[in-house]
C-alpha positions as CSV (number, residue, x, y, z in Angstrom):
1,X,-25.1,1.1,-6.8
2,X,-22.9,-0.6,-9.4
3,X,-19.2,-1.4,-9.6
4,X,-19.1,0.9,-12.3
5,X,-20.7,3.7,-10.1
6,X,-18.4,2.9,-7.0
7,X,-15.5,3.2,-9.8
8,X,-16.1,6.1,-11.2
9,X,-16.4,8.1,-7.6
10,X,-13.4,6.9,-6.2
11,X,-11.3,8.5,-9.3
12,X,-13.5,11.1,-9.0
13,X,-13.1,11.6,-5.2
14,X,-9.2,11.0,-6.1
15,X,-9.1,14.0,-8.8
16,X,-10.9,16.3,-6.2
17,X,-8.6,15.5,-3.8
18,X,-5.6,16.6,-5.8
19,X,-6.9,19.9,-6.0
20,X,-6.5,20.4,-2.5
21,X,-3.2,19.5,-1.9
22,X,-2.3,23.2,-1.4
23,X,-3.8,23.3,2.1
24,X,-0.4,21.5,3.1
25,X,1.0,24.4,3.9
26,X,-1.5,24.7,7.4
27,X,-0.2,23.0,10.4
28,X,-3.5,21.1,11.2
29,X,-3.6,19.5,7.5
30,X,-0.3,18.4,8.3
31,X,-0.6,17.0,11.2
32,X,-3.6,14.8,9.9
33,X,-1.4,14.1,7.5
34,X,1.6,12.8,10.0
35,X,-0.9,10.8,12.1
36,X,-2.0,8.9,8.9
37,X,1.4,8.0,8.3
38,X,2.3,6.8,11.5
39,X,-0.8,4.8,11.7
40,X,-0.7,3.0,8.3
41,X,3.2,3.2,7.9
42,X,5.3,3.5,11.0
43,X,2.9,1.1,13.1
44,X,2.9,-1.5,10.6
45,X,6.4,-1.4,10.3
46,X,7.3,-4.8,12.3
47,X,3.9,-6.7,11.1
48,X,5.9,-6.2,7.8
49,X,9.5,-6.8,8.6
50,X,8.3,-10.4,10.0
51,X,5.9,-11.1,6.6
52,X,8.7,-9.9,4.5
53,X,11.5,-12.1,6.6
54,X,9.5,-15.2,6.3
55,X,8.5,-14.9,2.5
56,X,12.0,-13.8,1.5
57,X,13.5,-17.0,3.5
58,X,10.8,-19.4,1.8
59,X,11.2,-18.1,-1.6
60,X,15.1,-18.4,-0.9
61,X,14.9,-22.2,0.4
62,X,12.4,-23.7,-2.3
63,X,14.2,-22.1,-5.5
64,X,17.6,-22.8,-4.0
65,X,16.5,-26.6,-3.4
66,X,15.7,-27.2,-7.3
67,X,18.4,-24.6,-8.7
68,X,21.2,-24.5,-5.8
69,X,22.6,-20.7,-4.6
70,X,25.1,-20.0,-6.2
71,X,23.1,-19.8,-9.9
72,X,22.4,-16.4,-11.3
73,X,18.9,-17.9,-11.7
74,X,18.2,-17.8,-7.9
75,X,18.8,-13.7,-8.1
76,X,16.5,-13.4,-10.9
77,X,13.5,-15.1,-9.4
78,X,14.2,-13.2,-6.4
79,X,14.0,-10.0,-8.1
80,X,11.2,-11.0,-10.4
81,X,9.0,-12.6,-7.2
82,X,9.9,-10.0,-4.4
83,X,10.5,-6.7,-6.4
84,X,7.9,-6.8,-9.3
85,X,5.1,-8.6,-7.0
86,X,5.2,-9.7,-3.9
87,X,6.7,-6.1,-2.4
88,X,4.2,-3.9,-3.9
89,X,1.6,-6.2,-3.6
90,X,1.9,-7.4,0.7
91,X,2.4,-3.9,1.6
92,X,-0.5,-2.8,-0.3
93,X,-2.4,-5.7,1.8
94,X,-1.8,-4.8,4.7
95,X,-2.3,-1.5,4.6
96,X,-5.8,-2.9,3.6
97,X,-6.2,-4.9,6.2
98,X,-5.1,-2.2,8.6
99,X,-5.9,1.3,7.4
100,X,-8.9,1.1,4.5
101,X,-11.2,-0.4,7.1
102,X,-10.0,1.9,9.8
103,X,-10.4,5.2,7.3
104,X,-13.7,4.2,6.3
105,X,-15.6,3.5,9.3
106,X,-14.0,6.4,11.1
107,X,-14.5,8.7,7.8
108,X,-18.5,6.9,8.0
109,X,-19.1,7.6,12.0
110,X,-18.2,11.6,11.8
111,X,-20.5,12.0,8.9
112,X,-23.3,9.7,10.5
113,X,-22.3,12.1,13.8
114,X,-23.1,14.8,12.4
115,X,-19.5,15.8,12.1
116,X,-18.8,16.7,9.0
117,X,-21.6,18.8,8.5
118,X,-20.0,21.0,11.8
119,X,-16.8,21.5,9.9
120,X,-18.8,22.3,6.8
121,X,-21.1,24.9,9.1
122,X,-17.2,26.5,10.5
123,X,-16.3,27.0,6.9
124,X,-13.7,23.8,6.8
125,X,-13.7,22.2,3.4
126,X,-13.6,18.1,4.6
127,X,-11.9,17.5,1.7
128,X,-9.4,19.7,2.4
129,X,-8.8,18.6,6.1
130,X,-10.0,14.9,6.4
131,X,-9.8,13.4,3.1
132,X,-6.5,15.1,1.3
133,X,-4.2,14.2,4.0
134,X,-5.6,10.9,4.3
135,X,-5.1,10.1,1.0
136,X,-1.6,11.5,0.8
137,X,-0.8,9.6,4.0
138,X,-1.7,6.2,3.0
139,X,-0.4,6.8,-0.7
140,X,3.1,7.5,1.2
141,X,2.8,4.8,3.7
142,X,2.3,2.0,1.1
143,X,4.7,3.3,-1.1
144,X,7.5,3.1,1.5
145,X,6.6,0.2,2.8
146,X,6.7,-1.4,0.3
147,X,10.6,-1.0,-0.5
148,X,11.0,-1.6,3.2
149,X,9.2,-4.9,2.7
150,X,11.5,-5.5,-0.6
151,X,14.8,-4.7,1.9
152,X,13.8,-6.8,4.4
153,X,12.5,-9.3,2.3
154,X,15.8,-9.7,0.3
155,X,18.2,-9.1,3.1
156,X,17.0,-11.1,5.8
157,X,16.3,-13.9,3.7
158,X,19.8,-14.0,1.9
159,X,21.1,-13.2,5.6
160,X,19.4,-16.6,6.8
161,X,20.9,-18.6,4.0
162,X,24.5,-17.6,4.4
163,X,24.0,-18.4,8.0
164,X,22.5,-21.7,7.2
165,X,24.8,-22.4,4.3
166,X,27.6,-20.4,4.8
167,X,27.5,-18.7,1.6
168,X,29.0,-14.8,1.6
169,X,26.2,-12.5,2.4
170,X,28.2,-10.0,0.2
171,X,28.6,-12.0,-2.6
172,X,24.7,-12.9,-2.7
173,X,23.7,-8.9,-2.7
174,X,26.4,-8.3,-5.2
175,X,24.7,-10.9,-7.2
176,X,21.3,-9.3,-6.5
177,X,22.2,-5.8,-7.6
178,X,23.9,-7.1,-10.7
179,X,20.4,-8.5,-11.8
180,X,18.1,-5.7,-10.5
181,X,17.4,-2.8,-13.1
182,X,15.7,0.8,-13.1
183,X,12.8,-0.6,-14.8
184,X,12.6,-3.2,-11.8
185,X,12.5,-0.2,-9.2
186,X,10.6,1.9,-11.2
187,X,7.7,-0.8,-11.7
188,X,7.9,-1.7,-7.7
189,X,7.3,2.3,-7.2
190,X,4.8,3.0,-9.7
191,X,2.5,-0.2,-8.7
192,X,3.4,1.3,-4.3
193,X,2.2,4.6,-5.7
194,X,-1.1,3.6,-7.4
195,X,-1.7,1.1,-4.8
196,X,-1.8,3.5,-2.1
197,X,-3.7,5.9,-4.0
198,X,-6.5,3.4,-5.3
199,X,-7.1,2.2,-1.2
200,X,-7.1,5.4,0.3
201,X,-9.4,6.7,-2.6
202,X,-11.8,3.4,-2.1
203,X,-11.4,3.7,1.6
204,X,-12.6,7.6,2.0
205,X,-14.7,7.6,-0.9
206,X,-17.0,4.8,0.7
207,X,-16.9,6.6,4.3
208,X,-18.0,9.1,3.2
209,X,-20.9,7.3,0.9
210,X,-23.1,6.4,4.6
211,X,-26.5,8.4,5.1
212,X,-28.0,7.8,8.5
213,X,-27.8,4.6,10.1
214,X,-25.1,3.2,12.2
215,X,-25.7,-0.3,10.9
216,X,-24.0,0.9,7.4
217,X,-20.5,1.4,9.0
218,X,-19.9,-2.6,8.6
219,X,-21.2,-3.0,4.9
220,X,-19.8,0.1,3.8
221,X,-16.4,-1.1,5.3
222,X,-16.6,-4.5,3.7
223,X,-17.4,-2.9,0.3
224,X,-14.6,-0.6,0.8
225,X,-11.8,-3.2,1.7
226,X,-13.4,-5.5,-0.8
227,X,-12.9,-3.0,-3.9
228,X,-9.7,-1.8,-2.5
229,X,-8.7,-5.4,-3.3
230,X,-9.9,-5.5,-6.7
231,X,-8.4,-2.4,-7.0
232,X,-4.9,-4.0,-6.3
233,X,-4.8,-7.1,-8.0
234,X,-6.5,-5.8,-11.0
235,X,-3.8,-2.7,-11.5
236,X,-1.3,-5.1,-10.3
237,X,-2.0,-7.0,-13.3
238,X,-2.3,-4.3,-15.9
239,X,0.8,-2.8,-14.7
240,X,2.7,-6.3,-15.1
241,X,1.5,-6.9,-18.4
242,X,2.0,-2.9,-19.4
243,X,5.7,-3.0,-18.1
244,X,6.7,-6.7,-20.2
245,X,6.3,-5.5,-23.5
């Protein structure tokens, strides 16, 4: 099957998927829901504190080495680097790393199983109860995380420098905030939003894609963490482009 195949059936899988989103209102279809989330989001909450502390201190050090701290300039770039890209983008990463391959070898093994065809034969709609709230768990995971990784990002790195420098923590967020926009925030959110909903879509759509053999589980997982990437850095730069005119 094609890229263009693969394509098509995620966005296809996705619009599906919306259709369901009334089931919400049962307590098992929320609970999925919750356990997604604390998989994908809450559990990856200190892998991305530490990635977003690091970057934010490195971007900090090397543009305040060729353009000093106390230049407006330092405040854009930070905004520009850690709002617009590297926020939306990490969070959606790791999420990748952690919760597409996850999703789609667990979402492959219940169908090879015989699983899904048991809920099927009860009269439970899979989409409905294992591939809605995983998609709506991840889509919320990343897109929280990834102002969370902006937060920490930002904070913790201008934290370090007024340690190190002794330049007023206060006075460097004031400057931050005076640079930062809606159209910032609202970029950041949109690219979280789609980000999450392009990796959970490639992640169950590609689970659920297996026929027989246990020995598909590991291509099928490859395929989906690999498109999930394309995914991301190919809306990422649509988006950017889209959002500078």
């Amino acid at each position: 099957m094609g890229a263009w195949t693969h394509t098509v059936g995620v966005f296809g899988l996705l619009w599906i998927a919306v259709g369901y989103l009334g089931a919400l209102h049962l307590a098992p279809v929320r609970q999925v829901v919750h356990r997604q989330i604390y998989f994908s989001g809450i559990e990856a909450l200190s892998k991305v504190a530490v990635i977003a502390a690091l970057i934010g201190i490195v971007i900090i050090t090397q543009v305040s080495h060729f353009v000093g701290l106390h230049t407006p300039l330092l405040q854009r770039v930070l905004v520009w680097t850690v709002i617009r890209e590297m926020g939306p983008l990490i969070a959606a990463i790791i999420i990748t790393a952690r919760s597409s391959s996850a999703v789609t070898s667990e979402l492959a093994a219940m169908k090879i199983n015989g699983e899904i065809g048991f809920l099927r034969s009860m009269g439970i709609d899979p989409i409905g109860y294992l591939i809605m709230p995983r998609i709506l768990g991840i889509t919320l995971s990343v897109f929280f995380l990834t102002f969370y990784f902006q937060f920490v990002a930002i904070f913790g790195g201008l934290l370090l420098s007024s340690v190190l420098i002794d330049v007023p923590l206060l006075q460097q967020l004031r400057n931050v905030f005076e640079v930062l926009t809606f159209q910032e925030i609202g970029v950041s959110a949109l690219k979280g939003f789609i980000f999450g909903l392009l990796i959970s879509g490639a992640s169950c759509y590609h689970g659920l894609r297996v026929r027989h053999s246990i020995t598909e589980i590991p291509q099928t997982t490859t395929t989906a963490v690999m498109q999930s990437l394309f995914f991301i850095f190919i809306f990422d730069g649509l988006i950017t482009v889209v959002s500078l005119r």
